[in-house]
N, C-alpha and C positions, 0 to 999 in steps of 0.2 A: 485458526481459532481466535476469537476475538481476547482481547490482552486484559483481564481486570485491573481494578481500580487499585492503586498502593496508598489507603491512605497514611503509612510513614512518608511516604514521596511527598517529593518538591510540591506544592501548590500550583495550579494548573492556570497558564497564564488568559488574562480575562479576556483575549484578544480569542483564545481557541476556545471558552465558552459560548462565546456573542458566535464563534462559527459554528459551532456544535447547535447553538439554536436557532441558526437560520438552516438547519440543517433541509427543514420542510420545502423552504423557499428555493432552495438548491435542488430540492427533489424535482420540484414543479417545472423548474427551469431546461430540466432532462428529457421532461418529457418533447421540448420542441425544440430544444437545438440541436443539431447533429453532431456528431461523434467528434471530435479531435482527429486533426489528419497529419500526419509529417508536414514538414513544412515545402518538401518536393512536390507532396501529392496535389493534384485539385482541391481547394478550399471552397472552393462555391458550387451550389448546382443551380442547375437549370430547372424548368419548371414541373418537369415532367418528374424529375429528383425528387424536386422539396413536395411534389403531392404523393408521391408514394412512402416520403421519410412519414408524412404525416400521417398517413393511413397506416404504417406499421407503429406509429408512435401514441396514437388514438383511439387505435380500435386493431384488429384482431388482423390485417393487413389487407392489400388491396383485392376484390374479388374482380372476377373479368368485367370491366365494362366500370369499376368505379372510377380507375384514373381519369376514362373523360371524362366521368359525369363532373364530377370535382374541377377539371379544365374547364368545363363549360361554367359552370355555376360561379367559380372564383375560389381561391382557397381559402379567403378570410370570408366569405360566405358560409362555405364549410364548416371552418371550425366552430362556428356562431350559432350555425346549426345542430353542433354536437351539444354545446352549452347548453342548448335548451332544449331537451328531448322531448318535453312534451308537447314540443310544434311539429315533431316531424311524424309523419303520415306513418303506421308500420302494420297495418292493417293485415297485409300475408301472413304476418309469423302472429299473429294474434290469434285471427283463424287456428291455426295450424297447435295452438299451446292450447284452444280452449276443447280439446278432447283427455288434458291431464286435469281429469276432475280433483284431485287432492291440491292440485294448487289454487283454487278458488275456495275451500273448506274452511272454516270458520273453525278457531282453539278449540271451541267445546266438542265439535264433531269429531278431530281428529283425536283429541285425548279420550275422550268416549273411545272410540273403534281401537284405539292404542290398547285399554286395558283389558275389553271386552277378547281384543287377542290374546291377552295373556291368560284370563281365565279359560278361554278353549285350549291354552298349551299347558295350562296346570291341571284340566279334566282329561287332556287325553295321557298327561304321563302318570294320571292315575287308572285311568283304565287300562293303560300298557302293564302294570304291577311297576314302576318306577320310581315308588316313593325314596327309597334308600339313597336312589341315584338324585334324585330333586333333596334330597336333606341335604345330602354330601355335596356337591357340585353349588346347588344355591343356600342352602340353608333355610328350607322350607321345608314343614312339616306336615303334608297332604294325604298323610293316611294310605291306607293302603286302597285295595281296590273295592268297590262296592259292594261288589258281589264276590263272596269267600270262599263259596262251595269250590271242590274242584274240579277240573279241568284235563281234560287230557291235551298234552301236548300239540298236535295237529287241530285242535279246535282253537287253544289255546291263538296259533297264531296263525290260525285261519279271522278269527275277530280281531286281531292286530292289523291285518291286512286291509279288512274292511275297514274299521274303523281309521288306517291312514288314507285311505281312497275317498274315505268323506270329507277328512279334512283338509284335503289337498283341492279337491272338486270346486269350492269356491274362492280361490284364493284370489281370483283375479277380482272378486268384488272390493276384499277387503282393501280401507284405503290404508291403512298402517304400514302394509305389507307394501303399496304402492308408491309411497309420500317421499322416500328418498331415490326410488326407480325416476318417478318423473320432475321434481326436480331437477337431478343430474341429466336427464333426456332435452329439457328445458332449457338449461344452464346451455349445452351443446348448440340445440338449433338456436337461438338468439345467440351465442357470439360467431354464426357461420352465415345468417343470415336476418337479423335483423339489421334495420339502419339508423340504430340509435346506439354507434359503436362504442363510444366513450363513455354513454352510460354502465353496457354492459361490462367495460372492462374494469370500471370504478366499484360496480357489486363485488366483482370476483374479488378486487383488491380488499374490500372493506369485512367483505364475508368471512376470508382466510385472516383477517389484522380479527375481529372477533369471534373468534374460531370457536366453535361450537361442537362437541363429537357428539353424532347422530347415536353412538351406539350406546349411549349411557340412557335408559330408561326412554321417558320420553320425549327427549329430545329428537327422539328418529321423527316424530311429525311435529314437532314445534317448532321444527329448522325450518318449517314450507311457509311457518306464519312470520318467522320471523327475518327471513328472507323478503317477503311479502312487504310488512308492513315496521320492519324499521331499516333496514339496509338500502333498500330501494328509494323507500322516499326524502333520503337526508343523503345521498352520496354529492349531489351538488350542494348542499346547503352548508352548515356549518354545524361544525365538529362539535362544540357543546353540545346542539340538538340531538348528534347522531350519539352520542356518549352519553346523552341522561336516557334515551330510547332503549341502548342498551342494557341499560342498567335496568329496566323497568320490564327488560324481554322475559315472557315466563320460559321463555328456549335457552337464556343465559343464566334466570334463575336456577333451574334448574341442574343445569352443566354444574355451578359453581356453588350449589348446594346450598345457595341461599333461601331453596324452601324453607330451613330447618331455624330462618332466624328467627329471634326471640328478646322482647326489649325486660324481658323478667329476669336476668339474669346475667352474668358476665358475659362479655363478649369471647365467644370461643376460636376458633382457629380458624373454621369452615366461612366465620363471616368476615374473616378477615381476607379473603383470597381474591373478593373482585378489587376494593383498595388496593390489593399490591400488585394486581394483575395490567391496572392501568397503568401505571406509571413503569412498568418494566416493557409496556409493549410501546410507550409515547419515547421512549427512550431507545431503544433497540438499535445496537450498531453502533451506539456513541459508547465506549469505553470507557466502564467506573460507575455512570450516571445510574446502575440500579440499585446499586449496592449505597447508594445516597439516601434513601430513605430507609428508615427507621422506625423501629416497632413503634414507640407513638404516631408518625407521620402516619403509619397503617390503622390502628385502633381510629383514630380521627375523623380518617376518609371512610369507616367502614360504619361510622354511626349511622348517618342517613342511608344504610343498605338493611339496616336492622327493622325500618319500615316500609321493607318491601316485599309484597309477596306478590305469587302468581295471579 
């Protein structure tokens, strides 16, 4: 378990802060040098070594036939080429993602078909006679069933039957139902075969560092957009960028409840969670460093979130 911060303890020498903030620099550094060896062991490889360290260090490791291609081309060819993905050719897997229609779906469409799902799962637990079970479980008051008269049992759930047979029959239209199926199907075939490998491994990284739970409302298809259109396009670039995009995502919105903000009023609790959320995750691993910030440092950072909505 990581150790917290004592602040009665001795004051933390400026030598392990200035290390603690190159911590990043350190990270970077991981990615390309190899491992520490005894000092018996071989310390150097060969070339056939350093392009397969790289390929497991870069991307998702080597598939048959990359090591020569990488020989042939050069390694520092290579990695030049990862840096810049948008010059490398990846046309197969492009093909091959343009049949997950919900990842090409524009916000309005997916939160459209998001809600439009819920109101068919709130008509059909009222034609089930369900309301009791929808008050207690969600807290949603939908009435009982349309039709009052009675029912004999066998008919009763003979229409139960029909009526889940309809609803089941088009599900493969609906994209809501589909948006975190083909993402995650997506996420797969491009780090197995795309050849843009450091890109792909810098989404994964960036996506889980702003982690988003699909299962809170509707973020299940605002994850496709926001996947799409802020993680993807700022994983080479720079982190400010990538950190006000986030902030601006109606998919983080969301998660962190900052639909609900409000500049009419005090600042409540919910708008304070993406401020304290960055700084605990820019920190992570350094010991003490979250417990450094302070109900004003939060209030502060949390202002300019008070003008954001979806």
């Amino acid at each position: 378990m990581t150790p917290h911060f004592d602040p009665s303890g001795p004051e933390r020498h400026p030598v392990s802060d200035r290390w603690c903030r190159g911590g990043g620099f350190l990270l970077l550094c991981s990615l390309l040098l190899p491992l520490s060896a005894p000092a018996e062991e071989k310390t150097t490889l060969n070339q056939e070594e350093r392009i397969i360290h790289v390929l497991n260090r870069l991307g998702y490791g080597p598939r048959p036939g990359d090591v020569e291609r990488v020989h042939k081309i050069g390694l520092e060819a290579y990695i030049q080429q990862q840096l810049h993905p948008g010059q490398i050719p990846d046309a197969a897997v492009e093909t091959k993602l343009a049949r997950f229609e919900t990842l090409g779906m524009d916000a309005d469409k997916l939160v459209a078909d998001f809600y439009a799902e819920v109101r068919r799962f709130v008509e059909k637990q009222r034609a089930d006679g369900k309301a009791d079970e929808m008050k207690t479980q969600y807290g949603l008051d939908i009435g009982g069933k349309p039709d009052s008269g009675a029912k004999s049992e066998s008919r009763d759930a003979a229409g139960k039957l029909t009526r889940g047979l309809e609803f089941m029959k088009d599900l493969p239209s609906r994209a809501s139902l589909r948006a975190v199926g083909e993402l995650q199907t997506a996420k797969i075939v491009r780090a197995v075969e795309s050849e843009r490998q450091l890109q792909e491994v810098l989404v994964d990284f960036w996506s889980n560092h702003f982690n988003i739970d699909v299962k809170k409302g509707p973020c299940r298809v605002l994850k496709v957009v926001d996947e799409r259109e802020v993680i993807r396009p700022h994983v080479l670039g720079k982190f400010r960028d990538l950190l006000g995009a986030s902030a601006k995502s109606p998919a983080m919105l969301h998660y962190l409840d900052n639909v609900l903000n409000s500049t009419q009023r005090e600042m409540s609790p919910i708008e304070q969670e993406f401020p304290r959320q960055v700084p605990a995750k820019a920190h992570r691993g350094q010991p003490g460093r979250r417990r450094r910030h302070r109900r004003p440092e939060i209030q502060k950072g949390g202002r300019p979130q008070r003008e954001l909505r979806p």
